[in-house]
LUMLO-702267 format. One record per residue: x negated, y negated, z negated of N, C-alpha, C in turn. Coordinates in pm, 1 decimal. Example, Ala and Ser with C-alpha at 12.3 -4.5 7.8 and 13.67 -1.06 7.14 Angstrom:
BEGIN
neast->-1319.0, nnorth->569.0, nup->-780.0, caeast->-1230.0, canorth->450.0, caup->-780.0, ceast->-1320.0, cnorth->330.0, cup->-780.0
neast->-1285.0, nnorth->225.0, nup->-708.0, caeast->-1367.0, canorth->106.0, caup->-714.0, ceast->-1290.0, cnorth->-3.0, cup->-787.0
This chain:
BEGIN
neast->-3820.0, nnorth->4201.6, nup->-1343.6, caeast->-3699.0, canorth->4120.3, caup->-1341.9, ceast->-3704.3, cnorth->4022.3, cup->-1226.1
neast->-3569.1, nnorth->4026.8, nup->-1148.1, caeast->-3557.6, canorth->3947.0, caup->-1038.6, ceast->-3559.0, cnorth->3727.2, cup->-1065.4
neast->-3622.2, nnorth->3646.4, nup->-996.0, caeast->-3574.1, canorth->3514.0, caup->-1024.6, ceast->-3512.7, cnorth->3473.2, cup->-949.1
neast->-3413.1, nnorth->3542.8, nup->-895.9, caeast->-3295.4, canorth->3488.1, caup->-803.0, ceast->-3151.9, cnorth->3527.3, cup->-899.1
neast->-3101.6, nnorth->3404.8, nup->-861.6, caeast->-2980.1, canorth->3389.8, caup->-966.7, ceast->-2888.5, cnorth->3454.3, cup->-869.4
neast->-2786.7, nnorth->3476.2, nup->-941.9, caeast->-2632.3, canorth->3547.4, caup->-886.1, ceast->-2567.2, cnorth->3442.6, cup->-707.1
neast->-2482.7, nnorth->3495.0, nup->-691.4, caeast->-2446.8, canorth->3420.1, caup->-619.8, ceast->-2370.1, cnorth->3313.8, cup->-650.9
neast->-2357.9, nnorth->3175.9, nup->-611.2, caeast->-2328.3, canorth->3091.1, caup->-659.3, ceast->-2179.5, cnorth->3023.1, cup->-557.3
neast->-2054.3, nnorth->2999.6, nup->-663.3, caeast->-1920.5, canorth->3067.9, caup->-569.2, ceast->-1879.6, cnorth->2884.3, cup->-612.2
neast->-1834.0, nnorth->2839.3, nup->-447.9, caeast->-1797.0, canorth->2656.8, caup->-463.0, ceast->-1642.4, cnorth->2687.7, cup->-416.3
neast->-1571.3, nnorth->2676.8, nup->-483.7, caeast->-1400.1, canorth->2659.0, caup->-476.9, ceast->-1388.0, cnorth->2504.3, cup->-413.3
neast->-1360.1, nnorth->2547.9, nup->-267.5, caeast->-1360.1, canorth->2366.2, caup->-191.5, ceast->-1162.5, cnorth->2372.6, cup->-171.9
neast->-1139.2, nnorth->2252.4, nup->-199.2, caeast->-996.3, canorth->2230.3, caup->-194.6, ceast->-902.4, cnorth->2270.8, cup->-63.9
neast->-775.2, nnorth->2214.4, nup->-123.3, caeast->-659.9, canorth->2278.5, caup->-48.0, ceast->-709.1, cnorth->2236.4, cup->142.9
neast->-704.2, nnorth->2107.8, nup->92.6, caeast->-723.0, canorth->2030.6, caup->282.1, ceast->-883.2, cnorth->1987.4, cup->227.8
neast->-935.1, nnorth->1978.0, nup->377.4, caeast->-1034.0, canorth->1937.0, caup->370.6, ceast->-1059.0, cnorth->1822.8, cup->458.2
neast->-1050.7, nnorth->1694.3, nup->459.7, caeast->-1055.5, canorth->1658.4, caup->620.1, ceast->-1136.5, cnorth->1512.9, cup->580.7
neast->-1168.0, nnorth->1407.7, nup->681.7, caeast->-1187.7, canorth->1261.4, caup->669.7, ceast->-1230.1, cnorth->1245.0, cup->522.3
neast->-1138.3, nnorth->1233.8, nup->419.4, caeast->-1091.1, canorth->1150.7, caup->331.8, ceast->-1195.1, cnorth->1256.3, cup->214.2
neast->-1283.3, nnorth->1342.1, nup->231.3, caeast->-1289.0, canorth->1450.1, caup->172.7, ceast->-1443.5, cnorth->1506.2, cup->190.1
neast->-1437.8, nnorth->1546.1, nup->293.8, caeast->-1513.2, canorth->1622.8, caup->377.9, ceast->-1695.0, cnorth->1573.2, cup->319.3
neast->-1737.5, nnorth->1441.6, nup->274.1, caeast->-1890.1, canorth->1437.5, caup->197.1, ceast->-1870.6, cnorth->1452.2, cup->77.2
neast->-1746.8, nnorth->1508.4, nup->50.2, caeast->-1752.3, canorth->1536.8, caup->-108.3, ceast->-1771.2, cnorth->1714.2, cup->-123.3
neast->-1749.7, nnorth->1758.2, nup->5.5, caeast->-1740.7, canorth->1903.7, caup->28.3, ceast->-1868.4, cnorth->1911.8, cup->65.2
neast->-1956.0, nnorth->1828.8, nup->131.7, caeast->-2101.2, canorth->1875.9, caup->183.8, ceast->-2183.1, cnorth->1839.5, cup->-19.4
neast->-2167.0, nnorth->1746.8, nup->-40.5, caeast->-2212.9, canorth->1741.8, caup->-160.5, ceast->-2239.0, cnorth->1882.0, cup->-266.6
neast->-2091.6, nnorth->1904.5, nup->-258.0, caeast->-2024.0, canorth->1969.4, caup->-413.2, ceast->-2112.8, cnorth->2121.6, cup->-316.9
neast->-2159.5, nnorth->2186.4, nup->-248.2, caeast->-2223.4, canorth->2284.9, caup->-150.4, ceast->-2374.8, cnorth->2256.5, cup->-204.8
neast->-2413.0, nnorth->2119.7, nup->-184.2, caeast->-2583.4, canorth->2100.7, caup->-163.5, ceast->-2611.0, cnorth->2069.0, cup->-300.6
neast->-2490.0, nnorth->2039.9, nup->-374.6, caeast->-2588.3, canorth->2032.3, caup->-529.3, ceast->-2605.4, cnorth->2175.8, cup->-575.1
neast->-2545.1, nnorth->2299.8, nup->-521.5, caeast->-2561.7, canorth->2401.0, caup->-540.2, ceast->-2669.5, cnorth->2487.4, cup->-531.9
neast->-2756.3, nnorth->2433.8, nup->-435.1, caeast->-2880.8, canorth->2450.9, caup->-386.3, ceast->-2993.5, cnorth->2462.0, cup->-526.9
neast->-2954.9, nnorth->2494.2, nup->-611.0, caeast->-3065.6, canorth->2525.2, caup->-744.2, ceast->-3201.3, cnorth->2615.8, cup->-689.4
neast->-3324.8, nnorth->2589.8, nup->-755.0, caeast->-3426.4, canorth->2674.4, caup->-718.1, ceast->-3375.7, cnorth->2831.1, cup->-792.5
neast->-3436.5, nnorth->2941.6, nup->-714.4, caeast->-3373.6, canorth->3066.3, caup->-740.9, ceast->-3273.3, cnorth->3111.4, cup->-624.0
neast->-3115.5, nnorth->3001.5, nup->-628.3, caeast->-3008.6, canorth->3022.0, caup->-596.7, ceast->-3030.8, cnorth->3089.7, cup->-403.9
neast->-3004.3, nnorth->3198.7, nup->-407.6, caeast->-3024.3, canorth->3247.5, caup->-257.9, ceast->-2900.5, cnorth->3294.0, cup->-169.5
neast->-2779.8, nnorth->3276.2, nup->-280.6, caeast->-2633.0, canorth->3262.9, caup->-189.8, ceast->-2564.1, cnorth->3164.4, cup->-230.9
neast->-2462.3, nnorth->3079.0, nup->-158.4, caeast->-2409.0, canorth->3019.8, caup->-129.4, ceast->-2241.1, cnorth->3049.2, cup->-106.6
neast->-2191.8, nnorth->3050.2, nup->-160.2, caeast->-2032.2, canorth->3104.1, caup->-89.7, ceast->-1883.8, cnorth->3002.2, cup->-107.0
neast->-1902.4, nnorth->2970.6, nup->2.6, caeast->-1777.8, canorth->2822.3, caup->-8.8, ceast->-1667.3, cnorth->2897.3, cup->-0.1
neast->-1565.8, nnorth->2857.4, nup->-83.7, caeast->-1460.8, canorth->2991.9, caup->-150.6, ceast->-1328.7, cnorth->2877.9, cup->-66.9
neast->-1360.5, nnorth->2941.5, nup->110.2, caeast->-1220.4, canorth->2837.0, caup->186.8, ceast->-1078.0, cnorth->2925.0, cup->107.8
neast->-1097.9, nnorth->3037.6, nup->64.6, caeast->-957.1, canorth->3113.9, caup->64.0, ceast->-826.8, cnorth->3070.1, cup->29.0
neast->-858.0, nnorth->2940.9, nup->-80.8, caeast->-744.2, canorth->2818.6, caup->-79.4, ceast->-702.8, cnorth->2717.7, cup->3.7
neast->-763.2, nnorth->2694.9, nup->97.0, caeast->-802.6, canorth->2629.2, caup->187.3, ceast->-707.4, cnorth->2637.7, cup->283.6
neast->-650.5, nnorth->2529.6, nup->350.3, caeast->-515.4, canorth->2578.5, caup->448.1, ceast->-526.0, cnorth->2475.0, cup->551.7
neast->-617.6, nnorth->2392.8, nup->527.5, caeast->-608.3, canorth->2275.0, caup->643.9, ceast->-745.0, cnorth->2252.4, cup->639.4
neast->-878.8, nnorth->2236.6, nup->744.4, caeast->-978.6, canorth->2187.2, caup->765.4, ceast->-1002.6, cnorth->2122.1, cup->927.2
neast->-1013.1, nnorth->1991.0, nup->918.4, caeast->-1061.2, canorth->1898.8, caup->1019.6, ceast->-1204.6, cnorth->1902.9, cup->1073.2
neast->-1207.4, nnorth->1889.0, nup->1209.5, caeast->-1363.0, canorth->1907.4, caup->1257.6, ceast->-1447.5, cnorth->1808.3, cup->1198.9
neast->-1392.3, nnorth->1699.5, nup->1089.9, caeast->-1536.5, canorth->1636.3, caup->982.3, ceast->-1565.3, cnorth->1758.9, cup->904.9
neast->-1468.7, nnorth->1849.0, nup->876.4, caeast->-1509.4, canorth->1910.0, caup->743.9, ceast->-1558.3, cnorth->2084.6, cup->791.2
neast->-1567.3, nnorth->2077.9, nup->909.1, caeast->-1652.8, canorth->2203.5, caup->950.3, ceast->-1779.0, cnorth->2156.2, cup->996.5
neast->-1783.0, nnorth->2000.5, nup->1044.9, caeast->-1885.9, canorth->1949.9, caup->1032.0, ceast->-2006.6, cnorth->1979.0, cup->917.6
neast->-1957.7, nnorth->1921.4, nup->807.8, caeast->-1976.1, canorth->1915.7, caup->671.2, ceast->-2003.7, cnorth->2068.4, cup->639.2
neast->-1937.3, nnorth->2147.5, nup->686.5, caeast->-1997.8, canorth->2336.3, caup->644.3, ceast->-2100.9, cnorth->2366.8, cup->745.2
neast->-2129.5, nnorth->2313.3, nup->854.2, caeast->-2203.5, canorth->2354.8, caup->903.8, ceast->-2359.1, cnorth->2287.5, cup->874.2
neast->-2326.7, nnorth->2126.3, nup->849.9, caeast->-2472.4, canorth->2079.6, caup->793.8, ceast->-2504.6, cnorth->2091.4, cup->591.2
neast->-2412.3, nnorth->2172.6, nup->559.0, caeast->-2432.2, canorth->2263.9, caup->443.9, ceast->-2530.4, cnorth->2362.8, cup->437.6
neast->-2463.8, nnorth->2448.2, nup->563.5, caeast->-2557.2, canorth->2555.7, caup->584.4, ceast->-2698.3, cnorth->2531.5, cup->581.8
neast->-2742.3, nnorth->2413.8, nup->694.7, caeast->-2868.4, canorth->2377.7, caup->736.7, ceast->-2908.7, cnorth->2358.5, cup->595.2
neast->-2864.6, nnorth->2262.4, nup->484.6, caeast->-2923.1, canorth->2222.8, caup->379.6, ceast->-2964.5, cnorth->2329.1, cup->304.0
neast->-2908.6, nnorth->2411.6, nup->320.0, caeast->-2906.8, canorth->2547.7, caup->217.4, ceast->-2994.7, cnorth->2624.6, cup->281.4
neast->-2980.2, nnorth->2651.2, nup->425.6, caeast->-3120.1, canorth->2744.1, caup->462.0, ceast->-3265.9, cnorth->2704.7, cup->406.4
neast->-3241.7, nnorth->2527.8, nup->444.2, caeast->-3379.6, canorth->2414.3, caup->385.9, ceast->-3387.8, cnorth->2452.6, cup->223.6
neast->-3318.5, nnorth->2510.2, nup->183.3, caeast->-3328.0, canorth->2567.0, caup->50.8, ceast->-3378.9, cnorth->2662.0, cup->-27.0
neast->-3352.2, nnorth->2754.7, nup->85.9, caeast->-3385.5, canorth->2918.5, caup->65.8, ceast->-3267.5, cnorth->2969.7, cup->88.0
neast->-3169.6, nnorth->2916.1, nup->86.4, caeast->-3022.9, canorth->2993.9, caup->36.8, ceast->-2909.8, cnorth->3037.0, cup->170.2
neast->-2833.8, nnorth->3140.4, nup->195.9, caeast->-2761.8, canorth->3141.2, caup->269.0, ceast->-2610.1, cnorth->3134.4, cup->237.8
neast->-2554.4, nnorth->3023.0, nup->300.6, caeast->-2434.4, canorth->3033.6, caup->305.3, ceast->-2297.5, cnorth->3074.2, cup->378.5
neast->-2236.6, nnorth->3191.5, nup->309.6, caeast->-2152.9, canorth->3243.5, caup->335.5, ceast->-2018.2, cnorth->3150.7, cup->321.6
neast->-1903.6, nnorth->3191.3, nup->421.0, caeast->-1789.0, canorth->3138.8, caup->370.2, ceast->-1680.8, cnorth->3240.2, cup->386.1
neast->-1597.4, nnorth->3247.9, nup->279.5, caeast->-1491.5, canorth->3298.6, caup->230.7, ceast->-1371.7, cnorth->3296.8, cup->277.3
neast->-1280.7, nnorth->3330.3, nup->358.2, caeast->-1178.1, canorth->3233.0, caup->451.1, ceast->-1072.5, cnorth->3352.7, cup->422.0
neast->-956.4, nnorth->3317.5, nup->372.0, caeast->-837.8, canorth->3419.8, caup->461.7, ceast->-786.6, cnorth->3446.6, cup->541.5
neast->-803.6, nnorth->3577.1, nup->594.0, caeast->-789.5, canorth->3609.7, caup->728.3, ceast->-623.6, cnorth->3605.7, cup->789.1
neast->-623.7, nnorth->3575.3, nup->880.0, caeast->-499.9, canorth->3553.6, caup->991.0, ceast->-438.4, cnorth->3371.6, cup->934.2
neast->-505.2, nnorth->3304.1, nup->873.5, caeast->-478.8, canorth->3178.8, caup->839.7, ceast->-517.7, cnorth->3062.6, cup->972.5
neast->-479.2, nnorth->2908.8, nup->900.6, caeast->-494.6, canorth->2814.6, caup->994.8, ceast->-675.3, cnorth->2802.2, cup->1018.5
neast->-747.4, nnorth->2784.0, nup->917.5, caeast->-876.6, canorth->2744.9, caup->873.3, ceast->-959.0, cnorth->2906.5, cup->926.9
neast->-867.2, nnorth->3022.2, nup->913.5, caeast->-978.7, canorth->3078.0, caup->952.8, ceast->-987.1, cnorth->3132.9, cup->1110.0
neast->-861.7, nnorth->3068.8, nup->1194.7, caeast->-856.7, canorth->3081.3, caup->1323.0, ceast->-949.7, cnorth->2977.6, cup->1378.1
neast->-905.1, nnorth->2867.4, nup->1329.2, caeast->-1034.8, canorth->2749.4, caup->1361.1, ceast->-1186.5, cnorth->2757.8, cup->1345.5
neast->-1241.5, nnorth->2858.4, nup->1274.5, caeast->-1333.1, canorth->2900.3, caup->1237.7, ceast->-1370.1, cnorth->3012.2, cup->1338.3
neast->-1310.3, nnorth->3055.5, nup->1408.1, caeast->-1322.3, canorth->3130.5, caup->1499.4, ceast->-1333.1, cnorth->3105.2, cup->1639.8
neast->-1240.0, nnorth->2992.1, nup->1623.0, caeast->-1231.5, canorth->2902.7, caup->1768.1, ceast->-1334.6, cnorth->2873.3, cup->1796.2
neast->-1371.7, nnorth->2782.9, nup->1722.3, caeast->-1491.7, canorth->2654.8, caup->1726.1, ceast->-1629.0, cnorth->2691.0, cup->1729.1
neast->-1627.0, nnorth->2912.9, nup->1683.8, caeast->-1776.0, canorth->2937.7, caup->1698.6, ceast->-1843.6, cnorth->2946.3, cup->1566.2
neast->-1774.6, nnorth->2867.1, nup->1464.5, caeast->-1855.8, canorth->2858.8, caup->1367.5, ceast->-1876.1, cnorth->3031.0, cup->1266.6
neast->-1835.1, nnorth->3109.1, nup->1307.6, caeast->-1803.7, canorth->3219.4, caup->1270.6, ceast->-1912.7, cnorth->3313.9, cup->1325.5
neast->-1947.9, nnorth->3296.3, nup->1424.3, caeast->-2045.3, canorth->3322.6, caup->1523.4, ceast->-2220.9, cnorth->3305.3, cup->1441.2
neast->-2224.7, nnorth->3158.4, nup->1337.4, caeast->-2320.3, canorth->3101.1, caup->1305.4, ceast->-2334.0, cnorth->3106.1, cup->1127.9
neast->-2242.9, nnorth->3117.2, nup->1106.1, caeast->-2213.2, canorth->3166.6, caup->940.3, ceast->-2121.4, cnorth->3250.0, cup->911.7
neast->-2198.3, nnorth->3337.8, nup->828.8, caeast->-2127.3, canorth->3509.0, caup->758.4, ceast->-1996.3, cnorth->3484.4, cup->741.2
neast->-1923.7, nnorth->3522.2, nup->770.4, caeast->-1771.6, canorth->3459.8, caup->724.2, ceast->-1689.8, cnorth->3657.4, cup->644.5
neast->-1655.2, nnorth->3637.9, nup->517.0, caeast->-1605.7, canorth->3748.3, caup->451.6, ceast->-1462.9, cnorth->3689.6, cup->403.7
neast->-1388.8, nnorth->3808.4, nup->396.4, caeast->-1246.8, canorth->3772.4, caup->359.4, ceast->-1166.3, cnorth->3724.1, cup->221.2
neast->-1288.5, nnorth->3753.6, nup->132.9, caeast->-1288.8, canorth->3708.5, caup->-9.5, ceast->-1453.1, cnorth->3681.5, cup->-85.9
neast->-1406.0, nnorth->3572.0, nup->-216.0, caeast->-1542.0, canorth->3550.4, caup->-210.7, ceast->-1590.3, cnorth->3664.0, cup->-308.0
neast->-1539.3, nnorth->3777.4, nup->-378.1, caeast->-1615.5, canorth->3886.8, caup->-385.4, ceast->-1646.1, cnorth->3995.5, cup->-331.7
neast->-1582.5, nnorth->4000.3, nup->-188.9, caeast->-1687.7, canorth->4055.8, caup->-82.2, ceast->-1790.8, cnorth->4016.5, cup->-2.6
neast->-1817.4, nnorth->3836.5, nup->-4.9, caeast->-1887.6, canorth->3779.9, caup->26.4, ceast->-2035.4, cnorth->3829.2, cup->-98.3
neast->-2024.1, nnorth->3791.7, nup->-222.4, caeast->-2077.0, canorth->3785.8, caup->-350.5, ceast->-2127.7, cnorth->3936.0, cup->-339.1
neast->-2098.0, nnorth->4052.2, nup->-304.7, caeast->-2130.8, canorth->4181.9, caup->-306.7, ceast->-2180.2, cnorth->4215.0, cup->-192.9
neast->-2194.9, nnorth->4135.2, nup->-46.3, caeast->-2314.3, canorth->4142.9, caup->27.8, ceast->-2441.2, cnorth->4175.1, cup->14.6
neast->-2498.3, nnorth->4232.9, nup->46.8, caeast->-2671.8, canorth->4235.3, caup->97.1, ceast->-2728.9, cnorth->4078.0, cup->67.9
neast->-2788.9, nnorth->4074.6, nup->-70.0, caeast->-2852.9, canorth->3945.2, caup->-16.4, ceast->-2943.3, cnorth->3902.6, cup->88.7
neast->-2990.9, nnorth->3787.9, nup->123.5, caeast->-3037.3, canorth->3793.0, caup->271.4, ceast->-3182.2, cnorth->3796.1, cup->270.4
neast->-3248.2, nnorth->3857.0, nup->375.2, caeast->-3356.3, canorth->3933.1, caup->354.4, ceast->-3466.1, cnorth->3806.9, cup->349.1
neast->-3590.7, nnorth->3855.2, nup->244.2, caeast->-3651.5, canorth->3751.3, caup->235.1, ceast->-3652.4, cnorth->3664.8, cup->106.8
């Protein structure tokens, strides 16, 4: 029997920005449970994100690698959040899937 738990799926709100954005690195890093080896920030509701709050996904990630865990993000494709996500590179640096149960049905990550 495996001791790695399922993947673990964070529904982050509509906007994400300033006013928001350490409540989004939080509600990510308390996720970080021993076991937990995915991560999947579920942007697919998500329609507005500010460079604090890709900030905030990107020093997620770091926390979560420091974890064991990789985090994926979830984005809908041809949207505002997931063009920006593309722009900025960050797409380049984290798995980005079009829903979070194709994210969740990934290859977990090796290791």
């Amino acid at each position: 029997m495996s001791d790695q738990l399922s993947p673990v799926i964070i529904t982050l709100p509509p906007e994400i920005d300033i006013t928001n954005a350490d409540e989004v690195l939080e509600l990510i890093t308390a996720a970080c449970a021993p076991g937990v080896t995915v991560l999947i920030a579920d942007l697919t509701g998500t329609t507005f994100c500010d460079s604090g709050g890709l900030q905030r996904l990107v020093q997620a990630s770091h926390k979560a690698a420091a974890a064991g865990a990789e985090l994926r993000l979830a984005i809908s494709p041809g949207g505002a959040v997931s063009r920006v996500i593309e722009l900025t590179g960050i797409s380049e640096r984290l798995p980005v899937y079009s829903s979070a149960e194709l994210a969740a049905a990934s290859a977990p990550p090796p290791g």
